[in-house]
C-alpha positions as CSV (number, residue, x, y, z in Angstrom):
1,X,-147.0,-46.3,-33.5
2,X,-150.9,-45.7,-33.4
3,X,-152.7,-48.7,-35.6
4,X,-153.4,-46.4,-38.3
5,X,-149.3,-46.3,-38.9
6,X,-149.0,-42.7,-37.8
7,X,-146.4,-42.1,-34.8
8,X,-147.6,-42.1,-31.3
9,X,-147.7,-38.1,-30.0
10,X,-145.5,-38.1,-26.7
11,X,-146.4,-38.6,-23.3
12,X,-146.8,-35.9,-20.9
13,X,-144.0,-36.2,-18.2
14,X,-141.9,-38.1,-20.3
15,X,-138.6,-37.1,-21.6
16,X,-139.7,-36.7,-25.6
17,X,-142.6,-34.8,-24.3
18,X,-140.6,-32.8,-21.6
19,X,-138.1,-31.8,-24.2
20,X,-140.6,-30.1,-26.7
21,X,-142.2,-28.6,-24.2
22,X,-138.8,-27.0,-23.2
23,X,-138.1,-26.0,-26.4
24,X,-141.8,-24.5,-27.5
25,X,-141.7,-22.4,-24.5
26,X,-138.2,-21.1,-24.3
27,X,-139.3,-20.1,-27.9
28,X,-142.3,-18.5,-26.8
29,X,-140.4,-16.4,-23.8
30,X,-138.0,-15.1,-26.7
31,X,-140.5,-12.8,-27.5
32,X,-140.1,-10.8,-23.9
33,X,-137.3,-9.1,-25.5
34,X,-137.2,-5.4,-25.0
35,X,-134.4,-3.9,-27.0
36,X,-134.0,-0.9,-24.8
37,X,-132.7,-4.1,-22.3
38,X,-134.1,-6.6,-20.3
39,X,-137.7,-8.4,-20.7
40,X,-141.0,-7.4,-20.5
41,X,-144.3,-8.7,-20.3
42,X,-145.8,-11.1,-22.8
43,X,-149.5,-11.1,-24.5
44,X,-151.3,-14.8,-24.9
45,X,-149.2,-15.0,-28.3
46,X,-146.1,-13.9,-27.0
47,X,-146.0,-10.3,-27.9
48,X,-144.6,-7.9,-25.8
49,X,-145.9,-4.4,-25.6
50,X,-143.6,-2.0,-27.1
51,X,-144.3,0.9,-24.9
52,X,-144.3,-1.1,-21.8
53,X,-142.0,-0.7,-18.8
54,X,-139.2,-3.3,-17.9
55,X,-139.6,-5.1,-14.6
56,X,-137.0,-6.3,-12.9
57,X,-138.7,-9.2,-12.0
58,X,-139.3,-10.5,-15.2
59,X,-136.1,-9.4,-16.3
60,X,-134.0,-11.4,-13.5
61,X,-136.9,-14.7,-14.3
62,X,-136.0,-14.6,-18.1
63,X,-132.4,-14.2,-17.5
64,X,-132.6,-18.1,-15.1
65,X,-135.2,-19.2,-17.7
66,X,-132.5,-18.5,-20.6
67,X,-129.6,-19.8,-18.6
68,X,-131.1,-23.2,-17.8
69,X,-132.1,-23.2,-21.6
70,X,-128.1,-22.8,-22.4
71,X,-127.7,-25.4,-19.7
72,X,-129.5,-27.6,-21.9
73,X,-127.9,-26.8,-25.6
74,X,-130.6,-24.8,-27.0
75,X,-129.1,-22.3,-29.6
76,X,-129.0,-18.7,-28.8
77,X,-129.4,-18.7,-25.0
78,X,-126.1,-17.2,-24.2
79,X,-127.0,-13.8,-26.3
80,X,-130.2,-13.6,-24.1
81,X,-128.6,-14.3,-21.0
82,X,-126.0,-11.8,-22.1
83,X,-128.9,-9.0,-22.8
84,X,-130.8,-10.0,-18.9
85,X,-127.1,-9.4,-17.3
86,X,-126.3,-6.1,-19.2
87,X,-130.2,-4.6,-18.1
88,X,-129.0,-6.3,-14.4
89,X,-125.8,-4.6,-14.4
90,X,-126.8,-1.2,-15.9
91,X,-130.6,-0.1,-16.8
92,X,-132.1,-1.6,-13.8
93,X,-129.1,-0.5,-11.4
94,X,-129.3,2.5,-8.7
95,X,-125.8,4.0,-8.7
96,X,-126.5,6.6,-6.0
97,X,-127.9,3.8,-3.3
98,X,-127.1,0.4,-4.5
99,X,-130.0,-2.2,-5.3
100,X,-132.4,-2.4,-8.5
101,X,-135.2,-0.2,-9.5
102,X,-138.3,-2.2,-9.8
103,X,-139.4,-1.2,-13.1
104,X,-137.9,1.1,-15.7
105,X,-139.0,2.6,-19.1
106,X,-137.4,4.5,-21.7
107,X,-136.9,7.4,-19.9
108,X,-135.6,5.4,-16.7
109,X,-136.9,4.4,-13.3
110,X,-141.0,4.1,-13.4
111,X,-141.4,3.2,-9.9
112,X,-137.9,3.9,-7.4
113,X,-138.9,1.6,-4.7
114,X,-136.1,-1.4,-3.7
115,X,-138.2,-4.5,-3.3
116,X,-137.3,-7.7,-2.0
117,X,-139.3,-9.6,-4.1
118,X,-138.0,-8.4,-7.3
119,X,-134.5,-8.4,-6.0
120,X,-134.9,-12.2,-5.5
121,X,-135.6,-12.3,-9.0
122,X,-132.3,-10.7,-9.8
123,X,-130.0,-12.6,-7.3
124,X,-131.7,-16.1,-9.5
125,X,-130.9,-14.9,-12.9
126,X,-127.6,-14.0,-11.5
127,X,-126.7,-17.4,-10.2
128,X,-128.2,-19.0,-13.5
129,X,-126.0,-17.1,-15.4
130,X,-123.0,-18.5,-13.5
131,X,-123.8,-21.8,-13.1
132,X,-123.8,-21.2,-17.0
133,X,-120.6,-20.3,-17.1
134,X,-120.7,-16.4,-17.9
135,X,-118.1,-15.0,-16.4
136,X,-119.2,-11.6,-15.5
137,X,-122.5,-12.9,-14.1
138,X,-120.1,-13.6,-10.5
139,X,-120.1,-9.4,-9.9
140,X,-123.5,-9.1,-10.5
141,X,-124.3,-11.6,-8.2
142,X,-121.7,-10.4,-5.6
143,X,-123.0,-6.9,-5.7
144,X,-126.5,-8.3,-5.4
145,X,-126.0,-10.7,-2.5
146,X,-124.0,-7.7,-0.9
147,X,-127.2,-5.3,-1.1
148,X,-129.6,-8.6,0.1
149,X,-127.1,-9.2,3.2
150,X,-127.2,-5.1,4.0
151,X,-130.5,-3.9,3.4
152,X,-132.8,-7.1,3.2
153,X,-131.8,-9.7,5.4
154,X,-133.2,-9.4,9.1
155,X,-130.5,-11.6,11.5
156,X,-133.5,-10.8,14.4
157,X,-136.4,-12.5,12.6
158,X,-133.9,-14.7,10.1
159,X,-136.3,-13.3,7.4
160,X,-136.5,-10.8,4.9
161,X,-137.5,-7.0,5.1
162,X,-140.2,-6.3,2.5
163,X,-139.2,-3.3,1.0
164,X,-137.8,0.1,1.0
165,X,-137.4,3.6,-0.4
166,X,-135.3,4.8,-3.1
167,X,-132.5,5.3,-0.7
168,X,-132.3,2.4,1.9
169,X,-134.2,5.2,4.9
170,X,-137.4,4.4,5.2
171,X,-138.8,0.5,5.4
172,X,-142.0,-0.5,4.2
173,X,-144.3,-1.6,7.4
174,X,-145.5,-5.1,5.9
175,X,-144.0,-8.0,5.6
176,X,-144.7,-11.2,3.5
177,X,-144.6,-14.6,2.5
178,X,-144.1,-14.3,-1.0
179,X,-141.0,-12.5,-1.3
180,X,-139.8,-14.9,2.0
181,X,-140.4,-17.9,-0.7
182,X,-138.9,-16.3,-4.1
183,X,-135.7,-15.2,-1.3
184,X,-135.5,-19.0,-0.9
185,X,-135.6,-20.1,-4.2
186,X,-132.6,-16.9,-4.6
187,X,-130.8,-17.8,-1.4
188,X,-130.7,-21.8,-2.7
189,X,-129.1,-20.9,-6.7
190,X,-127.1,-18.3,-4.8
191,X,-125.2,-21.0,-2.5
192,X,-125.3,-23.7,-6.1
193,X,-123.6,-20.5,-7.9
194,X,-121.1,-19.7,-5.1
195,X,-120.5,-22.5,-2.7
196,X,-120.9,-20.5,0.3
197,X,-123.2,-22.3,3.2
198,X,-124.7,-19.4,4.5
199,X,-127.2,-18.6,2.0
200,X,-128.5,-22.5,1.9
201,X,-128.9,-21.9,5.6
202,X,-130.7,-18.6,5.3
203,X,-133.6,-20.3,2.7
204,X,-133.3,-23.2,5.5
205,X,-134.1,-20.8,8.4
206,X,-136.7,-18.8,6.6
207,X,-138.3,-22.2,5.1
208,X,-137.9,-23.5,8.8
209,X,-140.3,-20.4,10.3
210,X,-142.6,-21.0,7.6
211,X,-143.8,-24.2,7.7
212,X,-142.8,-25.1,11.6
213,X,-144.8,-21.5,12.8
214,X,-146.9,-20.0,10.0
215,X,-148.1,-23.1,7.7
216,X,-148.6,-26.6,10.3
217,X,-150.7,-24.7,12.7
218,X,-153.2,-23.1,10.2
219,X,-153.4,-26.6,8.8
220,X,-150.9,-25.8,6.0
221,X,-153.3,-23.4,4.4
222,X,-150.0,-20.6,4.4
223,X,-150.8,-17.0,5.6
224,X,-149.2,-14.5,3.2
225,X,-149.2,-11.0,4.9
226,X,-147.7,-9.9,8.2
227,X,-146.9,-6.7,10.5
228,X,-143.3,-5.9,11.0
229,X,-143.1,-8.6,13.8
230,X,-144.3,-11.2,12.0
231,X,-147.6,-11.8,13.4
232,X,-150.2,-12.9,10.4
233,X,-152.6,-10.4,9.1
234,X,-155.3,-12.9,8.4
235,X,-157.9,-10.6,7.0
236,X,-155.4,-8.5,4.4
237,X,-156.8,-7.0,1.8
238,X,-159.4,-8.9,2.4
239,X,-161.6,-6.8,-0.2
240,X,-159.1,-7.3,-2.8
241,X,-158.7,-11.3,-3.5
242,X,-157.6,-11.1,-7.3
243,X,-154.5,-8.8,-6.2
244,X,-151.8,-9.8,-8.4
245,X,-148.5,-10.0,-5.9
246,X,-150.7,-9.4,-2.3
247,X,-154.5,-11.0,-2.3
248,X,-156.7,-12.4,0.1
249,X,-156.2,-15.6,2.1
250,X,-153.8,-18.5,1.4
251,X,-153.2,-18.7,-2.0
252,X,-153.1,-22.4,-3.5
253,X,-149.8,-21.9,-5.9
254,X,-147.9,-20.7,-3.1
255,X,-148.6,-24.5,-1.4
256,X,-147.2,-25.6,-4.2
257,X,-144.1,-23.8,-4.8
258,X,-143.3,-24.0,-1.2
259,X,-143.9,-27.8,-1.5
260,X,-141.1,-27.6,-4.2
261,X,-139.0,-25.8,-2.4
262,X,-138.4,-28.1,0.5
263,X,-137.6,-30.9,-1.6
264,X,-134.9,-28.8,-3.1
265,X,-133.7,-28.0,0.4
266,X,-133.6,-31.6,1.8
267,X,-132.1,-32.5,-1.7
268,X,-129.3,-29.4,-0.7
269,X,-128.8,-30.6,2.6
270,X,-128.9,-34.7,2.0
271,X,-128.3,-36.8,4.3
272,X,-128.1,-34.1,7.1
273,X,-131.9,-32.7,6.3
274,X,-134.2,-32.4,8.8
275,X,-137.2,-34.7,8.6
276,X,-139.3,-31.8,8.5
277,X,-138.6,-30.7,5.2
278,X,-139.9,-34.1,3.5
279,X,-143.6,-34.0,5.7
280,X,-143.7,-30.2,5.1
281,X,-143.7,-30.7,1.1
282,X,-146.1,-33.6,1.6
283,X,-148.4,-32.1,3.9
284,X,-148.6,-28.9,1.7
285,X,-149.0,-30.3,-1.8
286,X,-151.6,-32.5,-0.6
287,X,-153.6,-29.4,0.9
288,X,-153.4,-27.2,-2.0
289,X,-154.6,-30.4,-4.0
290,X,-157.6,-30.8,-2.2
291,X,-158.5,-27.2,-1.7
292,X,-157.3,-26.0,-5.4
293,X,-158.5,-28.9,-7.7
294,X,-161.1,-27.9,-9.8
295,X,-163.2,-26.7,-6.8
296,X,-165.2,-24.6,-9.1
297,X,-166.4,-27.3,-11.4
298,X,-163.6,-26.6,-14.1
299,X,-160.1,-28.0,-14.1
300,X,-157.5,-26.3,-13.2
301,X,-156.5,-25.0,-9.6
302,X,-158.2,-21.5,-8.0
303,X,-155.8,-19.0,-7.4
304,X,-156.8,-18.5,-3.7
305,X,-158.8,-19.6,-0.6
306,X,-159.8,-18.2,2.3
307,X,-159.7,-20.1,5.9
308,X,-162.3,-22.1,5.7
């Protein structure tokens, strides 16, 4: 109690505060419903544009979001998980070729490009659902993971292939971090939803080239964009540093997440995880700290630096 009588508001980080904070947000992410199925982008209120299209991505995000909300006993999670793995399993899906459009209106697919990145998305709200105990998530899942080992995964590089065309033919000549780092946060729920080894050691392998070739020797500032062999395209879209999915120079969040990510990995592996994992995520957050924090003059991190 406060020592005018009223109670004391709670902490941030601990549980009281962690659990309204669950709850006001997966309120707030209830309003990316789109009837026509799936879930679609949200204004600062939470209002999703009517007209808009449906992206995979989102749809596959709100789908784990939802799942880990069930996971947790808030009411009316199942019915939205339900509504992410119906769009999964039918609006979003290519019949003809296999995979997921990327984004999808009333009318059907917007854009007809197969891209890793939003794929990932799909494979996570596949395993969420699950882990949640929906039965028919499993063939979702196993028709994902079967379209990711086919088309995606690159045994030669033990990375993933960016993107393709409608029909599997053609592969996009770019390749990139991002999708690498959403395939291992996929690849990781994917192995928690099924058991099966190989996809932990696929996020380990891509996590391992990473950090060990791409992030220590450019002093854990990460490069995001790279040719077909994997060599880093330093200067990429180098006019264009506010790009939404592909912009300029390392980008700070990305330390972060990767940071996360290779807890989660030496918390998959235990005792039998490589020492790397644990100076990786320290080395990283501290770096994105220092070049992210409030460098501007305001709080709040800045969305990306170049290599200076």
């Amino acid at each position: 109690m406060s020592s005018d009588g009223a109670p004391d508001s709670p902490i941030p980080g601990q549980a009281d505060w962690l659990s309204t904070e669950t709850a006001r947000l997966l309120a707030f992410a209830e309003g990316s419903w789109d009837p026509i199925g799936g879930f679609g982008r949200q204004d600062d209120r939470g209002v999703r544009a009517p007209a808009a299209a449906a992206e995979l991505w989102i749809t596959g995000r709100m789908t784990h979001v939802f799942a880990l909300g069930e996971l947790l006993g808030h009411l009316g999670g199942g019915e939205l998980v339900w509504h992410g793995l119906d769009a999964l399993h039918g609006r979003f899906a290519d019949a003809t070729h296999g995979g997921w459009y990327s984004e999808v209106d009333s009318g059907g697919p917007v854009r007809r490009e197969k891209e890793f990145y939003q794929h990932a998305f799909g494979v996570l709200g596949a395993a969420s659902a699950v882990l949640a105990g929906h039965g028919r998530a499993r063939g979702v899942l196993d028709e994902a993971l079967a379209v990711i080992d086919r088309r995606f995964w690159s045994a030669e590089w033990n990375m993933v292939i960016e993107g393709w065309d409608e029909s599997f033919t053609e592969a996009e000549p770019y390749r990139g971090v991002n999708a690498a780092m959403h395939g291992v946060e996929a690849f990781l729920a994917a192995y928690d939803a099924t058991g099966e080894p190989l996809w932990r050691d696929r996020a380990l392998a891509m996590a391992d080239r990473v950090m060990n070739q791409f992030a220590e020797p450019h002093g854990w500032r990460i490069p995001e964009h790279f040719d077909t062999e994997w060599r880093p395209l330093l200067d990429y879209n180098s006019e264009r540093p506010d790009d939404p999915f592909r912009p300029y120079g390392s980008t700070v969040g990305h330390g972060l997440e990767w940071s996360r990510l290779c807890l989660h990995l030496h918390a998959a592996y235990g005792d039998k995880a490589p020492d790397w994992l644990g100076t990786s995520a320290r080395a990283l957050f501290e770096r994105a700290v220092t070049d992210g924090w409030a460098v501007d003059g305001a709080d709040g991190f800045v969305y990306t630096v170049d290599w200076d």
